[in-house]
N, C-alpha and C positions, 0 to 999 in steps of 0.2 A: 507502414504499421502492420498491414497484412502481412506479412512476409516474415516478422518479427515474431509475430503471432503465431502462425503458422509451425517457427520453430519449436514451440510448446507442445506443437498437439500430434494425434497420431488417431489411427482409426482401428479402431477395435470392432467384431460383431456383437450383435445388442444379445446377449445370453436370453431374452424373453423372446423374443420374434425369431433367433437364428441367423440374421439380415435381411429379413424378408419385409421387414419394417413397415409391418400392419399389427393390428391388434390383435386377441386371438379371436376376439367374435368374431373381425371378420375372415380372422383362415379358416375358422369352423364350418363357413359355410360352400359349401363345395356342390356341384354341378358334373353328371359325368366322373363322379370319383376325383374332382379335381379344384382344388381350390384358386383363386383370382391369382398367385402369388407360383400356382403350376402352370395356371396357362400363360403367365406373364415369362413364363422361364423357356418356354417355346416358341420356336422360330415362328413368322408372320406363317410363314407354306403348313406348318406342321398346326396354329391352330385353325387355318383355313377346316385342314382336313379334318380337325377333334371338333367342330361345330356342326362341320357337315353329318358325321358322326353318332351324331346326339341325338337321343331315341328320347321325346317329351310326350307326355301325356296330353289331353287336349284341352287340359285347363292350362299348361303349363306352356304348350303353342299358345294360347292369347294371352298368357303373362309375357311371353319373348318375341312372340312378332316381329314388334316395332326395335327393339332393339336390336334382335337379329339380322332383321335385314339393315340397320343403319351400321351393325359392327361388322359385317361381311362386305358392305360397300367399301368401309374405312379401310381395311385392311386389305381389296382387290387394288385398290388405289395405291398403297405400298407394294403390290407385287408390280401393278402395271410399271414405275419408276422403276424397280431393280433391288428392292430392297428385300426381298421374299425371305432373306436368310437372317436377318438382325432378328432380336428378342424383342419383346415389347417392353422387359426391364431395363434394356441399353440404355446406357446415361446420352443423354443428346453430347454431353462434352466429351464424351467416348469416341464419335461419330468423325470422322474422314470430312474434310469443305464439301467434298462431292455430294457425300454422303446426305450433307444438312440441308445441301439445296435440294436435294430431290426428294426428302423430307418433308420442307415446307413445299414444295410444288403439289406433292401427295396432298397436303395439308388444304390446297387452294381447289383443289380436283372437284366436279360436283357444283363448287359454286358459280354467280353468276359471273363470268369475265368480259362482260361488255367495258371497252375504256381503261379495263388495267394492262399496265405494264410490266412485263418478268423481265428480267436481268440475271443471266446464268453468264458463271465465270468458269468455261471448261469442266460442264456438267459432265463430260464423259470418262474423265480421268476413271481408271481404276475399271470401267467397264469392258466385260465380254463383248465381240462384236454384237451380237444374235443382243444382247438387252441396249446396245445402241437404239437398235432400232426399234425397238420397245420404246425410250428414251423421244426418239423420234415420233412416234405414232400419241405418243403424249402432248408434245410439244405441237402438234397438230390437229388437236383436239381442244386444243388450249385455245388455239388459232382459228376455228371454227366457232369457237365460244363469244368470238367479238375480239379477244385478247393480242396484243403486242406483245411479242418475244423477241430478244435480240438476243446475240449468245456470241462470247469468246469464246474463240474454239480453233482448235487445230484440226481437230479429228475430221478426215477428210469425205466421210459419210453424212455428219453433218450439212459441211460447208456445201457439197451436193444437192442438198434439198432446201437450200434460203431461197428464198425468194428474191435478196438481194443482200448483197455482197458489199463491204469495205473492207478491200485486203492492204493491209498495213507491211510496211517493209523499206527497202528492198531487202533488208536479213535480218536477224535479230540480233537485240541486245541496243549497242551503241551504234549497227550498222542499218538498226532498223525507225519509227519513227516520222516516215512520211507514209501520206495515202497512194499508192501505186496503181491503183484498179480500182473500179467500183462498177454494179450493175451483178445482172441474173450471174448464174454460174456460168453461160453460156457466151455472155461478155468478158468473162475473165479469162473462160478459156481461150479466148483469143486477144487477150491482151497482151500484147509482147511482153510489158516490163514485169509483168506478175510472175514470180517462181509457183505460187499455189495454182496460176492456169495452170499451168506444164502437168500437173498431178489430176485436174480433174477433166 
């Protein structure tokens, strides 16, 4: 039925907001010459710097305090993942897998992670070396926090710093499907049947 529906419609911009799809009181209200709807149109790095920026009077420091420091935290939290470059208006369904999981990882940063579990499916896809390990230094932090991380991964930077290993194989596809190796990185690299020893 959706799909049928679908064929009806079409997306037009709203002629009163422009697309910016607020009201005008609140465009009206602006900060730094800049209204919620400017700063949502700049990259996470770009409103790091228009925060930092920001020249408040010292009634207007104890009105932002508290948020300030809780929006600077949120948004260190996207740069530390790798996301520095996305907008804060990006539609989540816009967003890359990689992307969403390092999102919601962002999203978990801060809290307490005693007893939880993450599950990343090839979190590095699509990543610079240099924000791997960014990616890395997270996922370690996480793990410091109390927290269980396991990760599908090929990226052999990764596979480097587990703590422990189940290398799957012996190749992929229809050739792959048994457990080949398992133990530190340092057990694999000496496991004969493992092709991913051979590499680390």
């Amino acid at each position: 039925m959706k799909e049928a529906y679908e064929a009806f419609m079409s997306k037009i911009t709203c002629p009163t907001c422009g697309g910016k799809r607020l009201k005008p009181e609140v465009l009206a209200v602006t900060i730094g010459n800049k209204s919620i709807a400017d700063v949502c149109g700049m990259s996470i790095t770009d409103v790091l710097a228009f925060i930092d920026g920001l020249v408040l009077s010292e009634s207007e420091k104890v009105i932002a305090s508290r948020i300030y420091k809780e929006l600077k935290a949120r948004l260190r939290f996207l740069v530390n993942v790798g996301l520095e470059y996305l907008t804060l208006s990006r539609s989540a369904s816009g967003l890359s897998g990689g992307e969403a999981q390092r999102l919601k990882l962002a999203s978990e940063m801060g809290k307490g992670q005693t007893d939880s579990v993450f599950v990343f499916d090839e979190p590095t896809i699509g990543l610079h070396p240099l924000d791997v390990q960014t990616l890395l230094d997270v996922f370690q932090t996480l793990v410091n926090n109390g927290a269980t991380v396991i990760i599908i991964e090929h990226d052999l930077d990764v596979i480097r710093n587990a703590d422990y290993i189940i290398d799957m194989g012996p190749g992929g596809g229809a050739d792959g499907g048994r457990i080949v190796a398992t133990g530190t990185p340092e057990q694999i690299a000496a496991a004969p049947a493992s092709i991913t020893g051979k590499f680390i």
